[in-house]
Each structure stands twice: as C-alpha cells, then as structure tokens.
GUDO-257351 format. One record per residue (C-alpha): residue number from 1; x, y, z; residue in one letter. Coordinates in steps of 0.05 Angstrom, whole numbers, plus 32768, in hexadecimal, padded with zeros to 4 digits. Each point is the difference from the previous one (the first is absolute). Last residue first. Layout:
N
+-----+------+------+------+--------+
| num |    x |    y |    z | residu |
+-----+------+------+------+--------+
| NUM |    X |    Y |    Z |      A |
...
+-----+------+------+------+--------+
END
This chain:
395
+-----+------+------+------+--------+
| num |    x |    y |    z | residu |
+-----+------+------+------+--------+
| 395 | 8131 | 8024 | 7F44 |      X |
| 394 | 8042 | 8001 | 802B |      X |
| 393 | 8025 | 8027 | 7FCB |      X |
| 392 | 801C | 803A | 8035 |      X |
| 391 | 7FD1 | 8030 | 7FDA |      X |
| 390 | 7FC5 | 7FD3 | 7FFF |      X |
| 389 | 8001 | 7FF7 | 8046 |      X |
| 388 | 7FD4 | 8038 | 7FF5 |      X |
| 387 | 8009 | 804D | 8029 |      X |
| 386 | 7FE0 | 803F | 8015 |      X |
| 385 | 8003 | 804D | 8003 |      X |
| 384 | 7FDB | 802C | 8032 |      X |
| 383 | 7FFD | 8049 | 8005 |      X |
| 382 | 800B | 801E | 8048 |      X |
| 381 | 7FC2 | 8023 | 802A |      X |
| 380 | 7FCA | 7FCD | 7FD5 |      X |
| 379 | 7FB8 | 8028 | 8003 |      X |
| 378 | 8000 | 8010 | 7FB4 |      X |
| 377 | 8018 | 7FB3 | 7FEF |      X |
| 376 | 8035 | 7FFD | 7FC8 |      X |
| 375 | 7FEA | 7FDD | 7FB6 |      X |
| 374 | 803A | 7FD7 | 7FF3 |      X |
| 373 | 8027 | 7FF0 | 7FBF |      X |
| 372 | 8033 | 7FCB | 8009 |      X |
| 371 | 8028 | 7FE2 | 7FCE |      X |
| 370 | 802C | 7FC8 | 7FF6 |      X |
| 369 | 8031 | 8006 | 7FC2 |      X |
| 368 | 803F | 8021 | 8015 |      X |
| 367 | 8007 | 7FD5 | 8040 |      X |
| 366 | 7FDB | 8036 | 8024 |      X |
| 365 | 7FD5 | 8032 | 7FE4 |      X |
| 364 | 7FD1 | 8028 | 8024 |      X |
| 363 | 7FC9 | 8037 | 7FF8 |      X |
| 362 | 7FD8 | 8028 | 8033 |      X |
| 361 | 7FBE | 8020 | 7FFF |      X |
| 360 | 7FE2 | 803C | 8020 |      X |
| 359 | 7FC2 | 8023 | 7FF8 |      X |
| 358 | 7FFC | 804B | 8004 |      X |
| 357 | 7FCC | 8006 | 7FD5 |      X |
| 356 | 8033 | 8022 | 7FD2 |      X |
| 355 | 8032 | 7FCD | 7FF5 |      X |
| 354 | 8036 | 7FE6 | 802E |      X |
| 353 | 802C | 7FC3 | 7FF1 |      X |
| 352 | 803A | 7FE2 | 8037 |      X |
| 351 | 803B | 7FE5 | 7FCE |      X |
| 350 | 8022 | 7FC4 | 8005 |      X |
| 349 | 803D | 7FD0 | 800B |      X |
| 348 | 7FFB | 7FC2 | 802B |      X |
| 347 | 803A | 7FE0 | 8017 |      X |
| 346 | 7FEF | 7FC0 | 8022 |      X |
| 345 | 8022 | 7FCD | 8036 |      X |
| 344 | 8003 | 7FBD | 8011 |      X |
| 343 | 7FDA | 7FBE | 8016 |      X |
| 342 | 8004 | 8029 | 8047 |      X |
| 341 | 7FE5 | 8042 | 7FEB |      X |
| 340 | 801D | 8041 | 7FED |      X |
| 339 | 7FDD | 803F | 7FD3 |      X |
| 338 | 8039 | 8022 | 7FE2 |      X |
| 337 | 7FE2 | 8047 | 7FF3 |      X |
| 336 | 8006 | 802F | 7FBB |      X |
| 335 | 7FD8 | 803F | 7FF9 |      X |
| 334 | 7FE2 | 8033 | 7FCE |      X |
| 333 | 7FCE | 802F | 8014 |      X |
| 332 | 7FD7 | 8012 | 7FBF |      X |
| 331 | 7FDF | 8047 | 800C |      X |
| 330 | 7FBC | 8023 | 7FF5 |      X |
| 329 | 7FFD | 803E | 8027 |      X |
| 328 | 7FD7 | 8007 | 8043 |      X |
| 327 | 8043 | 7FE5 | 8025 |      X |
| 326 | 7FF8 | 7FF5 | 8046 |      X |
| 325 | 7FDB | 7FB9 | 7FF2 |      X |
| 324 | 803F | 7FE8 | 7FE6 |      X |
| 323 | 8038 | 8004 | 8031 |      X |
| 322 | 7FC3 | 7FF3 | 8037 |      X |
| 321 | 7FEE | 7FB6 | 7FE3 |      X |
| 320 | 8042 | 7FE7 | 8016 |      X |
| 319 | 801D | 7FC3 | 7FDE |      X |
| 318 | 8034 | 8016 | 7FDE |      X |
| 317 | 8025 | 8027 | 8037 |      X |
| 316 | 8036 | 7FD4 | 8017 |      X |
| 315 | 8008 | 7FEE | 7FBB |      X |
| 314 | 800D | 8047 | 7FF2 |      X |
| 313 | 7FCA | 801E | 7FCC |      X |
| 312 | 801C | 8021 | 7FC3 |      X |
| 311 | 7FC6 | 802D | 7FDC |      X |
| 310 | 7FF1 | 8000 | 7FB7 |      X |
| 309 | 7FDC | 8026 | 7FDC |      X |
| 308 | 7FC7 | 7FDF | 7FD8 |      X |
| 307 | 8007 | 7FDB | 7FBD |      X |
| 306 | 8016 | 7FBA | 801F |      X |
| 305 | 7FF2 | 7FC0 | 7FD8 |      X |
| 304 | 804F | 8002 | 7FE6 |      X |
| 303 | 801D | 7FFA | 8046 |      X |
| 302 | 7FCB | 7FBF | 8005 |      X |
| 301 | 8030 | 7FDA | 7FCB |      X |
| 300 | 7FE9 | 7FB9 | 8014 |      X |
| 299 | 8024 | 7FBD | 7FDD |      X |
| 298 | 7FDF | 7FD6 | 7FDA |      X |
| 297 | 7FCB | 7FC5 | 8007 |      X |
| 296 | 7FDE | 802E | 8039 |      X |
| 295 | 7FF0 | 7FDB | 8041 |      X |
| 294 | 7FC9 | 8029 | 801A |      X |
| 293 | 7FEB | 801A | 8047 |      X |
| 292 | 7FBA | 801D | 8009 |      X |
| 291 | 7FED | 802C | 803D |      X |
| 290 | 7FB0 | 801D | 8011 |      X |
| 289 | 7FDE | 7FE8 | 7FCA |      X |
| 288 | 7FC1 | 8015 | 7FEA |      X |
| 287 | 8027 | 802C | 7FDE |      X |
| 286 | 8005 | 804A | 7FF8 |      X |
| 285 | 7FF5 | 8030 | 7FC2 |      X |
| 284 | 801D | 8047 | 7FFF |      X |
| 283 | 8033 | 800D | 7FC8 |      X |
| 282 | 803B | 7FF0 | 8036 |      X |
| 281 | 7FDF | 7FB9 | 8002 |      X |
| 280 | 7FFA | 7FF3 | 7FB7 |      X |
| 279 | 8050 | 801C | 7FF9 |      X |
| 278 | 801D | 7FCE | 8035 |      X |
| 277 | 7FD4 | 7FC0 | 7FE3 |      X |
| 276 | 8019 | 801F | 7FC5 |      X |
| 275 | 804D | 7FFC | 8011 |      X |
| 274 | 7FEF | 7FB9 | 801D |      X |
| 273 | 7FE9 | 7FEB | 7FB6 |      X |
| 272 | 8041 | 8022 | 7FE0 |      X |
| 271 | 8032 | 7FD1 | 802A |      X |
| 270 | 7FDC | 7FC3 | 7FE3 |      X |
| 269 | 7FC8 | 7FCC | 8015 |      X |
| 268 | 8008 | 7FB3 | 7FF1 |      X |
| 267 | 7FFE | 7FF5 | 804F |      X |
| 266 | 8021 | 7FCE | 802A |      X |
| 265 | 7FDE | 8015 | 803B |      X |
| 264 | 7FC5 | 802E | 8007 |      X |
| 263 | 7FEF | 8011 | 804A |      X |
| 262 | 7FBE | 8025 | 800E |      X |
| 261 | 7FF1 | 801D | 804B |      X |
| 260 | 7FB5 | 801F | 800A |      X |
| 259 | 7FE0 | 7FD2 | 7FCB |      X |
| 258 | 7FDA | 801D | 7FC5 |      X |
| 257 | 8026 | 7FFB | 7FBF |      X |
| 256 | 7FF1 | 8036 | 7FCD |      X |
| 255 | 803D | 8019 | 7FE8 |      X |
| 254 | 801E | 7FB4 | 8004 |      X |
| 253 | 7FCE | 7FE2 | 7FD3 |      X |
| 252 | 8007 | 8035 | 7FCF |      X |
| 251 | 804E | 7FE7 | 8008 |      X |
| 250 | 7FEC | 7FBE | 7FEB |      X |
| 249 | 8017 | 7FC1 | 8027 |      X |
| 248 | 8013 | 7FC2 | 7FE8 |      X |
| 247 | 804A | 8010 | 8008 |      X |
| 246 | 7FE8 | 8000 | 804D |      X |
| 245 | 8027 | 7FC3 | 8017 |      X |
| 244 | 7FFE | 800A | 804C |      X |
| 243 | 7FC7 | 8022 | 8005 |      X |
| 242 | 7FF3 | 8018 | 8046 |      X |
| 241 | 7FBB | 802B | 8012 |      X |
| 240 | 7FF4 | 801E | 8048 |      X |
| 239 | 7FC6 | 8019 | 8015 |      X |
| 238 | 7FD2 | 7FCA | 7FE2 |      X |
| 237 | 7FCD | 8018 | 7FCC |      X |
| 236 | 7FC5 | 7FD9 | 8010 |      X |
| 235 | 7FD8 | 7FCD | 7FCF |      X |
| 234 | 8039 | 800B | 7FCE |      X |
| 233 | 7FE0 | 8011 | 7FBE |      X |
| 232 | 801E | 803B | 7FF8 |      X |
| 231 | 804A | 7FE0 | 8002 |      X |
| 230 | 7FE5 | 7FE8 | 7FB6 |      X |
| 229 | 8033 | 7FCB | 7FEF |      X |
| 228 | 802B | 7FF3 | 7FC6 |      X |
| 227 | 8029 | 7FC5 | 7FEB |      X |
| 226 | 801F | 8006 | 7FB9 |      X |
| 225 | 8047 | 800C | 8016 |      X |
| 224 | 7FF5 | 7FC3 | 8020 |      X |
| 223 | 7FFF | 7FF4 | 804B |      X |
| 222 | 803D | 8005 | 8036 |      X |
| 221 | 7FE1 | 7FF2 | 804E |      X |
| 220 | 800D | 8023 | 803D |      X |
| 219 | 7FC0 | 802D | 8009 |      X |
| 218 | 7FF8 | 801B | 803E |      X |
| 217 | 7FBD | 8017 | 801B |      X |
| 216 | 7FFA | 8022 | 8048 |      X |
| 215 | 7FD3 | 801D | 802A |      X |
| 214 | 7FBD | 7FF3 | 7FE4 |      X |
| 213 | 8006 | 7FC8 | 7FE0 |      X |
| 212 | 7FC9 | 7FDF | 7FDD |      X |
| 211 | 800C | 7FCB | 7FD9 |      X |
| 210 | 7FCF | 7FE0 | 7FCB |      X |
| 209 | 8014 | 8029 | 7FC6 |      X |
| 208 | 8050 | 7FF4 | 8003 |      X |
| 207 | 7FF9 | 7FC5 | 8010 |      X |
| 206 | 7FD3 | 7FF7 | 7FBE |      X |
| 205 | 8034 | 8029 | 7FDA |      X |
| 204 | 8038 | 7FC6 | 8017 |      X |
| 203 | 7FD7 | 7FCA | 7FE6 |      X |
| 202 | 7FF4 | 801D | 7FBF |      X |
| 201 | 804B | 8015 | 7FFB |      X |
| 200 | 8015 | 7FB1 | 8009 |      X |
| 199 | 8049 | 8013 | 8009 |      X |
| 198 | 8034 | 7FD4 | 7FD6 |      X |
| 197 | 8030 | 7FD1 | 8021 |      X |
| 196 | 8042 | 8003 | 8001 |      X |
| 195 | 8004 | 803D | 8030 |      X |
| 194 | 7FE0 | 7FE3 | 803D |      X |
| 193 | 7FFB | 802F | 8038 |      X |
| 192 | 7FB4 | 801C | 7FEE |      X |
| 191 | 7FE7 | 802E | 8039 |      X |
| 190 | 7FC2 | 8029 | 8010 |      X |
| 189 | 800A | 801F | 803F |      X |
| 188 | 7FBF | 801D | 8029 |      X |
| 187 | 7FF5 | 802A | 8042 |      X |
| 186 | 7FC7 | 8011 | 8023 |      X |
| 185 | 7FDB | 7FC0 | 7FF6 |      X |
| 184 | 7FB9 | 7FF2 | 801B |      X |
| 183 | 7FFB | 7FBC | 8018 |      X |
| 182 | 7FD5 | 7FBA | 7FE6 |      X |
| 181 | 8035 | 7FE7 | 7FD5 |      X |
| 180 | 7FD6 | 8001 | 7FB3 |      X |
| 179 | 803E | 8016 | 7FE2 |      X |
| 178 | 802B | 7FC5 | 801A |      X |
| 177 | 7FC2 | 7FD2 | 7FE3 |      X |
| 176 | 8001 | 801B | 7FBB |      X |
| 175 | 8052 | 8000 | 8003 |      X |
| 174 | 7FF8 | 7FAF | 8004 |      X |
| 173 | 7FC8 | 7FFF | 7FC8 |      X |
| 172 | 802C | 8027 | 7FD1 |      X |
| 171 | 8043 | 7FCE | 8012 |      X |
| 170 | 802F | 801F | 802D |      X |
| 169 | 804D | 8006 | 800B |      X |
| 168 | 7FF7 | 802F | 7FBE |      X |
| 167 | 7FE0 | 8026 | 8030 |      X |
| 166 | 802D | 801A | 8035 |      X |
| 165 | 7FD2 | 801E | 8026 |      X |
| 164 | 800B | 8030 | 8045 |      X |
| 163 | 7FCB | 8011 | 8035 |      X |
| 162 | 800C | 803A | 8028 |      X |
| 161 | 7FDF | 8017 | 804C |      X |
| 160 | 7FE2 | 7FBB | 800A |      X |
| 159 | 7FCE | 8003 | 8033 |      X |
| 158 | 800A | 8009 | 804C |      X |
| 157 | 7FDB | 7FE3 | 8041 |      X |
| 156 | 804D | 7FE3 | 800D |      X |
| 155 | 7FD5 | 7FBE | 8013 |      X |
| 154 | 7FD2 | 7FFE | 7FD0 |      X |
| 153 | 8026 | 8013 | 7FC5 |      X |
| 152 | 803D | 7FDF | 8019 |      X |
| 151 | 7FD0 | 7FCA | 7FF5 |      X |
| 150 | 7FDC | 800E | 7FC1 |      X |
| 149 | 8048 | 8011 | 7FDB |      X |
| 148 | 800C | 7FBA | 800F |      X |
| 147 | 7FC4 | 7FD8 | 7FE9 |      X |
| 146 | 8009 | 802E | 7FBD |      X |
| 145 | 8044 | 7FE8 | 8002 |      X |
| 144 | 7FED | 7FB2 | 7FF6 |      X |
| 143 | 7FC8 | 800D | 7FDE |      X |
| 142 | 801C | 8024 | 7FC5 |      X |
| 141 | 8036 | 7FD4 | 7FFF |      X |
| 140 | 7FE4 | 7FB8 | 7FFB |      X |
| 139 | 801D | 7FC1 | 8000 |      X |
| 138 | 8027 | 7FF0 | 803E |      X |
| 137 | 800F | 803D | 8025 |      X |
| 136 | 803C | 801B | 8023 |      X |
| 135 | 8016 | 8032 | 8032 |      X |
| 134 | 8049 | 801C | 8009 |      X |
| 133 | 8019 | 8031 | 8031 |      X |
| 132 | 8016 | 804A | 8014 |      X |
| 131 | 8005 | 8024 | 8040 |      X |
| 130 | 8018 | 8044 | 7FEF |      X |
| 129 | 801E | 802E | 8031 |      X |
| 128 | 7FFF | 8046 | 7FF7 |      X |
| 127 | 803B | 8037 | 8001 |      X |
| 126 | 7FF2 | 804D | 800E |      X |
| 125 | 8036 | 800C | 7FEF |      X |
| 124 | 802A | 800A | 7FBE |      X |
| 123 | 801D | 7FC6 | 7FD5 |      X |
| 122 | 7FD8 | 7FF4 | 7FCF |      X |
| 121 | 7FEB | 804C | 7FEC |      X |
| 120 | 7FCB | 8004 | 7FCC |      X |
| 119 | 7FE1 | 7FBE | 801D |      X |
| 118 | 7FE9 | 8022 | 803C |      X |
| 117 | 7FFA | 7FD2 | 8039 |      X |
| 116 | 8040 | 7FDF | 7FF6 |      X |
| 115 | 8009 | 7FB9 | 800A |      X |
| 114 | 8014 | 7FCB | 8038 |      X |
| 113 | 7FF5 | 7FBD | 7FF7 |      X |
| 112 | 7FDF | 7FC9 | 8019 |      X |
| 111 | 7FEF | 7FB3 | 7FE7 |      X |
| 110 | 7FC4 | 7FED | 8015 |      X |
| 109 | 7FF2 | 7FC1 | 8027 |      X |
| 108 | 7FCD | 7FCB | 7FF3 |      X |
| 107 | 802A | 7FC4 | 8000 |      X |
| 106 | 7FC1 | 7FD3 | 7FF2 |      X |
| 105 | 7FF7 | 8022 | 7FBD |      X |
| 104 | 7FC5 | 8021 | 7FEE |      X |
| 103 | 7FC7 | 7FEE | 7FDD |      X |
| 102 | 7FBD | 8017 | 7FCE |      X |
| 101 | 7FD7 | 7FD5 | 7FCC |      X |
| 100 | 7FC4 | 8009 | 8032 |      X |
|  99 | 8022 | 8026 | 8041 |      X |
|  98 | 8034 | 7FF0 | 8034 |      X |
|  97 | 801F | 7FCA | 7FE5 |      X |
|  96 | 8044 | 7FE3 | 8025 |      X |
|  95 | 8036 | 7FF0 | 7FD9 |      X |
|  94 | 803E | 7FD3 | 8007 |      X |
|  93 | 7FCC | 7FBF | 8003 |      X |
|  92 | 7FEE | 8017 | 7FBC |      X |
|  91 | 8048 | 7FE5 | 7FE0 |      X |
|  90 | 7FE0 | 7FD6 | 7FCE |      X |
|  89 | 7FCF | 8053 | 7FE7 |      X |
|  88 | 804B | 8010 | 7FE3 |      X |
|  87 | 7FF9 | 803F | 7FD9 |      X |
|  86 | 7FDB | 8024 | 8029 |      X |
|  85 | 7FE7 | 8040 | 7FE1 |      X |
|  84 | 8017 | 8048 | 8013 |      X |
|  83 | 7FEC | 802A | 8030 |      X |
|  82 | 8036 | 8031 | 801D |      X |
|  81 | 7FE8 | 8030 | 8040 |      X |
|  80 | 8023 | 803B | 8019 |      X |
|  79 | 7FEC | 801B | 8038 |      X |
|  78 | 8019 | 8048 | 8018 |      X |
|  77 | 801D | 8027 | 804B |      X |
|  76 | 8005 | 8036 | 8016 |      X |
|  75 | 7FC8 | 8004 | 8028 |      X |
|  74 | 7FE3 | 804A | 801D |      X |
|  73 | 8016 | 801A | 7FC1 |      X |
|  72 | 7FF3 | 7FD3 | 7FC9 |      X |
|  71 | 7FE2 | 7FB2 | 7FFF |      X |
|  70 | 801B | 7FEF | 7FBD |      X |
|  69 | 7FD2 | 7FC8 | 7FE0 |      X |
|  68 | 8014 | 7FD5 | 7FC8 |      X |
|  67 | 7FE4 | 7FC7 | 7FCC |      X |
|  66 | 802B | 7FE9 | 7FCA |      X |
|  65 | 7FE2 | 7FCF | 7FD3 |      X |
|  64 | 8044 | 7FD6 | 7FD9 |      X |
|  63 | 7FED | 7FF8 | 7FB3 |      X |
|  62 | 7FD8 | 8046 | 8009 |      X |
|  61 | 7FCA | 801E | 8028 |      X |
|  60 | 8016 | 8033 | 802C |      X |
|  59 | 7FD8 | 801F | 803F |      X |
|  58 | 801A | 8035 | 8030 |      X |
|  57 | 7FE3 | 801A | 803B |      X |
|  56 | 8025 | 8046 | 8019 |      X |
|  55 | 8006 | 802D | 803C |      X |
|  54 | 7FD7 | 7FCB | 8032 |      X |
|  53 | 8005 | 8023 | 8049 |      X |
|  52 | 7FC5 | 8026 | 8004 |      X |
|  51 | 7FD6 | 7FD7 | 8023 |      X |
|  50 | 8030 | 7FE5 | 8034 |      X |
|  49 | 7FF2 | 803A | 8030 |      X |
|  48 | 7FB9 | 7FF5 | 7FFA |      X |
|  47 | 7FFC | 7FB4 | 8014 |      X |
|  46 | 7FE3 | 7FDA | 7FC4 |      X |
|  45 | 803C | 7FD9 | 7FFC |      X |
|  44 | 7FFB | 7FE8 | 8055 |      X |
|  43 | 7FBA | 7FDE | 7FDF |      X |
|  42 | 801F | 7FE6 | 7FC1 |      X |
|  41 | 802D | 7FD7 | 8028 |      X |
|  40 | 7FD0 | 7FE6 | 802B |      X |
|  39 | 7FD2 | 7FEE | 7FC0 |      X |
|  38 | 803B | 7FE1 | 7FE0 |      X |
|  37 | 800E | 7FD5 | 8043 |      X |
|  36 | 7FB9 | 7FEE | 7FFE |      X |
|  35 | 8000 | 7FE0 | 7FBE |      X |
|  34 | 803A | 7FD4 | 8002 |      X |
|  33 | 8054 | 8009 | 7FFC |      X |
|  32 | 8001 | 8035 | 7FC2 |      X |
|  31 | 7FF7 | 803D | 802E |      X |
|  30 | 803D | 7FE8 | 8024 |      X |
|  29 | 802C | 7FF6 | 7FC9 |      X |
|  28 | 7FE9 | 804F | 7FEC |      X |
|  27 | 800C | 801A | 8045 |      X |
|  26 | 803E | 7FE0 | 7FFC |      X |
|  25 | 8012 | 8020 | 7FB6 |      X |
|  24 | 7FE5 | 804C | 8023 |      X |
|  23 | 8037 | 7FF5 | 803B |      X |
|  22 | 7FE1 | 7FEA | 8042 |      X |
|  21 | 8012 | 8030 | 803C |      X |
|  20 | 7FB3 | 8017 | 7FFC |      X |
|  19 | 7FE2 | 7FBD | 7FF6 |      X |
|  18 | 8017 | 7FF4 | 8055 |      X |
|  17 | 7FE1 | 8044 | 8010 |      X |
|  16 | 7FC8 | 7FF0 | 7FD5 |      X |
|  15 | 7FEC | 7FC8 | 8024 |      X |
|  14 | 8006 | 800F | 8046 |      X |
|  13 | 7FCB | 8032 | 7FEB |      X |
|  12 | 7FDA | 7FD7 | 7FDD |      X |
|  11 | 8000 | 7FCB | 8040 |      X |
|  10 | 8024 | 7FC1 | 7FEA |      X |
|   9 | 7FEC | 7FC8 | 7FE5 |      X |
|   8 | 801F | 8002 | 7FBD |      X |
|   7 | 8043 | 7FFE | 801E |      X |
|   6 | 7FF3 | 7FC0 | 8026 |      X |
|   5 | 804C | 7FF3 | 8009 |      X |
|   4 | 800F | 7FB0 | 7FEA |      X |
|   3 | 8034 | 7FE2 | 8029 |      X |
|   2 | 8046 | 7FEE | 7FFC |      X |
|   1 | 8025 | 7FCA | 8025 |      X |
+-----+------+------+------+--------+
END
C-alpha cells in the first residue's frame, strides 16, 4: 500500500535538497498544488545561486499563446507552454482548473525533447532539455495567459524578457489590453502571418507608438507602399532594429537611424545607394549606428566603390586590427573568409576602410545582394563581422 510523504513538512533545508533533484516542469506542477507549496517553492527560488539562472522569458500572443522560459547555464533546461482554448468544455472532468478561465489536463506530463542551445548551430553541445505542455482556457485569452505569465512571474522572480504580437489575431480593444501588461519589455516583435487579409496600418502605428523596447524591436509584418513611420518618434531607440519588409523604408531614414545594430531586409535600395553609404563615410560623417546590414533589390558591385589602393589580406589574416593600424597611409584591405555555422556556411567578401581619422570600417557582401557596413570598435584587438539568418532564408 502506498502512503502519502509529507513533503511540505519538512525542514527548509530537508526541503530544498529534495526540490533540488526536481526538474524546473516538477517544480512548476508542484508550485501549482496549493498556496504553501508555491510559497516553498519560491523560497528555495530565491536562493542566490538560482538567481541567475533564467537566460530568456518569452511571451507570444497569437492563435496558439506560447509562453517559454530557458533556464541557461547552471540549468539547461526550458519550458514551453501552449495555451489554447478548449474546445470541448462536455469533457471537463479530463481537466483540472487551476485558475479563473484557466486548466490543465489531468495527465499533466510534458512531453521532452532535446534541443540545441544555440539555434545557429542545431546540432552542437551544449544540449537543453525542454519540458513542454498544453494549458487551456475557456473564454478569455488575455486572462488566461496573463494569470500565467503572473505565476512564473512570481515564482521564477523574473519578468518577461520579449513579448511577441501577432495582431491581426486581435481585435483593437484585445491588443489595448496586451499593451497595457503591467512589465517593462526589452524586447518586441510585431508580427502579421496572415497574407489574405489586409494590415490595419493605424493599428500597427499605434503598437508601434505605445511600445517601448529597449533591447530589441523586430518588425515582421508587410504594409503598403504607402505606410510610413517616423522611427523618431519611438519612445526609446532599441539596440537592435529588424524590419523584415522594409520596402517602406526611405534611405534618409536609414542615414539617420539611431539604434546600435540596424537590419534592413527585403529592401527597395540599389547597388549605387551602398556605394554612397561607402563614399559619405570616407568623406567624414559617422552614424549613430554602429553596423547596418541591407538586403539590396540588385546585386552589389563593392569592387567598383573602392578608390584607395588596395591591399590583399589572407583570410587567416582578415580580421587583425595590427595589419592595418601599422599603416599611416590610407589603404583598402581586401579579403574573403567562409564564416561556418551549423544551419550552413557563408562567404563573405569585403574590404576593411581607413580614412584619415584613423577610423576603420568594414564592408560585406554575401549572397550578392546582402550587405554589411560596420563601424569597427577602437579598443577591439581583431575586427568583427556578423551574420542574419537572413542569408540562409530563415527570416
């Protein structure tokens, strides 16, 4: 005959070695049980050696809400919750609620499987494991994952790190509430997946106004050609800005874009507007910016921007600073490198830039029409070049 173990009765200390050889989805099941196991739970949390342990918190509206937390180094592990609406409120005896408008199934087990840490290469170590699982609600959806995100919340003592949209799942007064979620986002993804029907632009410029991203904003959404939006009118400028669909865009708008890391995708601009981004900079001005990449609409001649003497740099040593910084005169160092990853590999060719100041830049072009132009760090030892998913046509 079994019998009941008085877990919750322990001594702390007994406790939290027990919680300790839990995995994050059964400390989770066991927060959920009453109000005193969460607060037990949230007590071995708050433990200074767990503190740090929450890499990303990641929040998506959409017909399915996604909700996920990767626990990242000292846990390798991530949850991955579904909530979607029950369908079937007969067969309520299967279900067990666990907030207003809010249940889980009676066979509350996750399914598991192994994935990559880093996305860029799938099937490298360090592998996590990721505990994932369905949650439903009756009528409403707001309140159904708001009640969630509140209680990882409190227990993981974590906000949401991202919050992602996808608003023509949404009616006006439905995306007023998501806006109005009571945490600061540092990342923000705008996206509209259904191509039949016709953006609401207003709506979309009044996300755009009321978010405030300070880390990241992505836009994945195609508007008009007649959409515009003032990027200066951005309550903060996040670091990193992603537009998807950026035919929109003007190149004035590009000059004078503020974030740290821009990425223009699926661009209307030509080969000769990247020779002139090349020419403004060797005539002295500087971005806000510190690296753009652009999807051109044709192909990329950079040999033709290139007035300078030129200088051929091995690819073993393209990226050292001290090849250049020897030279007082003004030189283009030209260099090709086959940059490798696990969804694949990229040849990048390009040119290091010098001008008088002694400011570096460096140019790339891969795939013939995706171009980098980045503004190199003085106190960097080797120069540093970057990728998009773009290239491999993930995005």
């Amino acid at each position: 005959m079994s019998s009941k173990f008085p877990l919750l009765k322990l001594p702390t200390l007994v406790f939290n070695t027990v919680v300790a050889n839990f995995n994050v989805f059964e400390l989770v099941s066991l927060a959920l049980c009453s109000k005193s196991s969460k607060s037990q739970c949230k007590q071995y949390r708050s433990q200074t050696n767990l503190k740090k342990q929450i890499e990303n918190f990641h929040v998506e509206f959409s017909t399915v809400c996604e909700v996920r937390i990767k626990f990242y180094p000292s846990l390798t592990s991530e949850l991955m919750f579904y909530v979607e609406k029950l369908e079937n409120e007969e067969e309520m005896s299967s279900y067990s609620q666990i907030f207003d408008n809010m249940y889980i199934p009676n066979g509350w087990r996750p399914r598991m499987n192994d994935i990559a840490h880093d996305d860029w290469f799938p099937f490298k170590q360090p592998f996590i494991s990721e505990f994932s699982q369905f949650l439903y609600y009756s009528n409403d959806t707001l309140s159904a994952v708001s009640s969630w995100i509140a209680f990882l919340s409190d227990l993981f003592t974590s906000q949401p790190s991202l919050l992602c949209i996808n608003f023509d799942c949404f009616q006006k007064g439905e995306i007023d509430r998501i806006m109005n979620l009571p945490f600061p986002i540092a990342r923000f993804v705008m996206k509209h997946n259904n191509d039949g029907i016709e953006i609401d632009e207003e709506l979309a410029l009044s996300i755009l106004k009321r978010q405030n991203a300070t880390k990241g904003l992505k836009l994945e959404f195609k508007p008009s050609e007649r959409f515009h939006f003032n990027f200066d009118t951005l309550r903060k400028a996040p670091d990193h800005l992603e537009i998807d669909h950026s035919h929109w865009v003007s190149w004035q708008q590009v000059i004078e874009m503020s974030s740290i890391d821009v990425a223009i995708l699926r661009s209307n601009f030509s080969n000769s507007d990247f020779k002139s981004l090349v020419e403004k900079w060797k005539n002295g001005w500087t971005p806000k910016w510190k690296r753009i990449m652009i999807e051109f609409c044709e192909t990329l001649d950079v040999d033709s921007y290139i007035s300078d003497p030129i200088i051929d740099v091995t690819e073993s040593g393209c990226g050292r600073r001290d090849l250049i910084t020897r030279n007082i005169a003004i030189y283009a160092y030209k260099f090709q490198h086959e940059f490798s990853y696990g969804i694949g590999s990229i040849l990048k060719n390009g040119y290091h830039l010098t001008r008088e100041d002694r400011s570096i830049a460096t140019i790339t072009v891969e795939n013939n029409k995706i171009g980098w132009f980045i503004i190199q760090n003085d106190t960097d030892p080797k120069f540093i070049v970057y990728s998009n998913k773009r290239t491999f046509g993930l995005n």
